[in-house]
N, C-alpha and C positions, 0 to 999 in steps of 0.2 A: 263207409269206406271212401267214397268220394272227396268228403268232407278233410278225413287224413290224409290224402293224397292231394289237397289244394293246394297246399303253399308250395309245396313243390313244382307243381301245374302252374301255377304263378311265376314261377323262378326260371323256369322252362318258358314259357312262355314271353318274358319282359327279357329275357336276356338271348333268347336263340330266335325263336320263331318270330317275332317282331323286326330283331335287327338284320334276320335274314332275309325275311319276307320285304325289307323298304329296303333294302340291295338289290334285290332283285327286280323292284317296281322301279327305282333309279333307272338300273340298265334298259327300259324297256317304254320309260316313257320320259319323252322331250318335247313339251308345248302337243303333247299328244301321241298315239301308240305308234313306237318305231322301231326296229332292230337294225338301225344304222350303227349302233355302237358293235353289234355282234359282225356286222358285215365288215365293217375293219380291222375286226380280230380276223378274219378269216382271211381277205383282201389283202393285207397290209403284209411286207417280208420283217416289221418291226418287231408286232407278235409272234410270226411264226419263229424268229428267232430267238426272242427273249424264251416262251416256253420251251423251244428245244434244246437252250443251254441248259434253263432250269433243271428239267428233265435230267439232261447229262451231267449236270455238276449233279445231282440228288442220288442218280447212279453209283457215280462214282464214291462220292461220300460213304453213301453206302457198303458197296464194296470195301472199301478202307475199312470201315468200322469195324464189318466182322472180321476183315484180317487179323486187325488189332484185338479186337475185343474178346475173340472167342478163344485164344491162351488165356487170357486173363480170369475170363470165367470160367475154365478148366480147372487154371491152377486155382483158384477161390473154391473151389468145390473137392480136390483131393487133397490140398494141404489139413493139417490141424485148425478145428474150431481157432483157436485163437489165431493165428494167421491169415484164417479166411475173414477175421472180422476185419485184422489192419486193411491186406485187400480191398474187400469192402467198401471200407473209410478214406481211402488213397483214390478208390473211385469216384466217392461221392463228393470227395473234398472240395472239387469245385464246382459246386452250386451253392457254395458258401459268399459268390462272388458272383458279380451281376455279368449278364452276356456281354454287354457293353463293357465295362472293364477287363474280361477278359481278349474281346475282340483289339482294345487296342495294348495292351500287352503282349499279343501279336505281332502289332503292328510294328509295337518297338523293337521286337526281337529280329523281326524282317525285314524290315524297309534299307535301304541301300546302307546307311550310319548307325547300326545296327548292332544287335552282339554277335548275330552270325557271320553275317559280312566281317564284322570284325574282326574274329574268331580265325574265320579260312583265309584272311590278306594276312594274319599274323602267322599262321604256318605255313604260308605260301602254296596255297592250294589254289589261288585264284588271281589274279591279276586286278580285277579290277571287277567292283559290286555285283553282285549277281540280282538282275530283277524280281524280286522273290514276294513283293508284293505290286499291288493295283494292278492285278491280273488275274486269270484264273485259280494258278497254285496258289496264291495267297487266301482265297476264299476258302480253297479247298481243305487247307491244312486248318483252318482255325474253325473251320465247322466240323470239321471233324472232332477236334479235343473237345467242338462242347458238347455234341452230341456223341460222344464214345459212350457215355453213361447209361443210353436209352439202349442200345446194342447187349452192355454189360449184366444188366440186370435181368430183363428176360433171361439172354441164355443159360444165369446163374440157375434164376429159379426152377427152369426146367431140367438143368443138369443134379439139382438137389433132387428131384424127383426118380430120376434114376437108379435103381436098384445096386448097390458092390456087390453083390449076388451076383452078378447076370458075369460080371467081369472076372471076378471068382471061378466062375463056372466054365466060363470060353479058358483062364490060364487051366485049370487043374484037367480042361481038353488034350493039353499040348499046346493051343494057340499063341503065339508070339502075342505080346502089349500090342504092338500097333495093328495086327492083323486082328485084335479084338476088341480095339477101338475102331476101326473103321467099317466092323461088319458087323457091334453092337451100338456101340456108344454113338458115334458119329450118325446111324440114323436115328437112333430114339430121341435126339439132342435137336432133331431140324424142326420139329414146334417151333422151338426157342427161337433157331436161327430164321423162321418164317415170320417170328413175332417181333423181333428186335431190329430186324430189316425192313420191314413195313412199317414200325414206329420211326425210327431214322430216316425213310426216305418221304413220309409225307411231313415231318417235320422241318426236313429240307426243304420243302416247295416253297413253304412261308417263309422264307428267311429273311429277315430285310437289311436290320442292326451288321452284322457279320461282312455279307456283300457290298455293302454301302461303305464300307470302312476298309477293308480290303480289298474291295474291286476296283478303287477310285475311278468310281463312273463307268471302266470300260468290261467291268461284267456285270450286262443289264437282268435282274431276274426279275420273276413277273409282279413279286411284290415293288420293287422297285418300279417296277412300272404304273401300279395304282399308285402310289406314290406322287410322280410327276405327274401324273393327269392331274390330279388335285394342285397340287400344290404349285405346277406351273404353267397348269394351262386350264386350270378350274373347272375341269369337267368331271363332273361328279358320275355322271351317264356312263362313262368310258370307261371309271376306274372301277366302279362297278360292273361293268360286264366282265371285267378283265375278274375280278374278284369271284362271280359266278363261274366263269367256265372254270379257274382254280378248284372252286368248291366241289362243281362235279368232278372233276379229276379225282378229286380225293374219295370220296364218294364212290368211284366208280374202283378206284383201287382196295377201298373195302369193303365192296360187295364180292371182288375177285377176290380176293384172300378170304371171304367167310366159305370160301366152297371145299377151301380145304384147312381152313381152322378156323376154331372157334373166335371172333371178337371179340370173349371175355376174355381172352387169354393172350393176345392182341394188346388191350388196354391195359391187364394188370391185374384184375380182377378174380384169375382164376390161377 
């Protein structure tokens, strides 16, 4: 059994536990053992505010998605098969195109010479550019469309699991539709929306591509910040700690969510 289970053990092994393990020996040793790089995460107001944007832009993202997302996986789950399949396809269409080209097709859309700005000076909605990018709403708005997908799919699969029985049963009660979507549907449906919002928000924490392009430099997130440590001030120690304590976060956000669902279901898996 061992033997069947080795390449795998190897794969595991050379791609996670290796690269994780000399991350972590990075952050913790400099010409010998130190947690000076940890003490300026903590010390320092640069960290503290880089992760608590992150945080709150990952929030917010969030929230956005299921706003969006969870009509969309509704209607994908009561229209017609064939309809739920266009759905579907209209969802997943963009992953047909890389983050980075979607991220500055954003940009084009938003940036001051724009087709929105353009759009609202031509019907005289606005006077003069609205800053709609290298700022936070510009992050916001384009991590959102790419990650709508991850929000969509959970909740679909979970709402296909749901019995038209049960909905059946609450109308032929007397119960109004909405009074028996929100006192069947709407709970049996929150797996989904536990599973789709915890893939969205730890997916947000990495973001780098996205904020980098639409933040223009003044929305720092923590990826960005391993980032500059390396690349402008060569500290490989720093960006690695900054890289650990992300990891526990994440880490620690899916040990909280296994308490009240499953992480196969979580991933995709189930």
């Amino acid at each position: 059994m061992l033997a069947l289970v080795s390449p795998a053990l190897l794969v595991i092994l050379l791609l996670i536990v290796l690269p994780v393990g000399w991350l972590a020996w990075q952050s913790i040793y400099h010409d010998g053992f130190t947690l000076e790089h940890y003490r300026r995460i903590l010390s320092e107001d640069i960290y503290w505010r880089s992760f608590a944007l992150t945080f709150e832009i990952s929030l917010f993202v969030t929230v956005l998605a299921l706003v969006l997302g969870y009509p969309v996986a509704y209607a994908a789950n009561a229209v017609p098969k064939a309809w739920s399949v266009v759905i579907l396809a209209l969802v997943l269409l963009p992953f047909w195109t890389s983050v980075l080209v979607r991220a500055y097709a954003w940009l084009a859309l938003l940036q001051r010479t724009g087709v929105i700005n353009q759009f609202l000076r031509y019907i005289d909605v606005i006077g003069e550019p609205l800053a709609l990018v290298h700022n936070t709403f510009g992050t916001v708005v384009a991590t959102v469309h790419i990650l709508l997908p991850f929000m969509v799919l959970p909740l679909y699969a979970t709402m296909q699991k749901i019995p038209n029985d049960l909905m059946q049963a609450g109308a032929s009660l007397g119960a109004s539709p909405a009074f028996t979507f929100f006192r069947v549907f709407l709970p049996l449906s929150l797996p989904g929306v536990l599973a789709g919002s915890t893939m969205v928000f730890v997916l947000c924490l990495g973001f780098y591509i996205t904020p980098e392009l639409l933040g223009g430099g003044r929305t720092v997130m923590v990826s960005m910040l391993v980032s500059r440590n390396v690349e402008l001030y060569n500290q490989f120690g720093a960006a690695s700690a900054v890289a650990v304590v992300l990891l526990l976060s994440v880490l620690l956000i899916f040990f909280v969510v296994s308490r009240f669902i499953s992480l196969d279901r979580v991933l995709g898996q189930k």
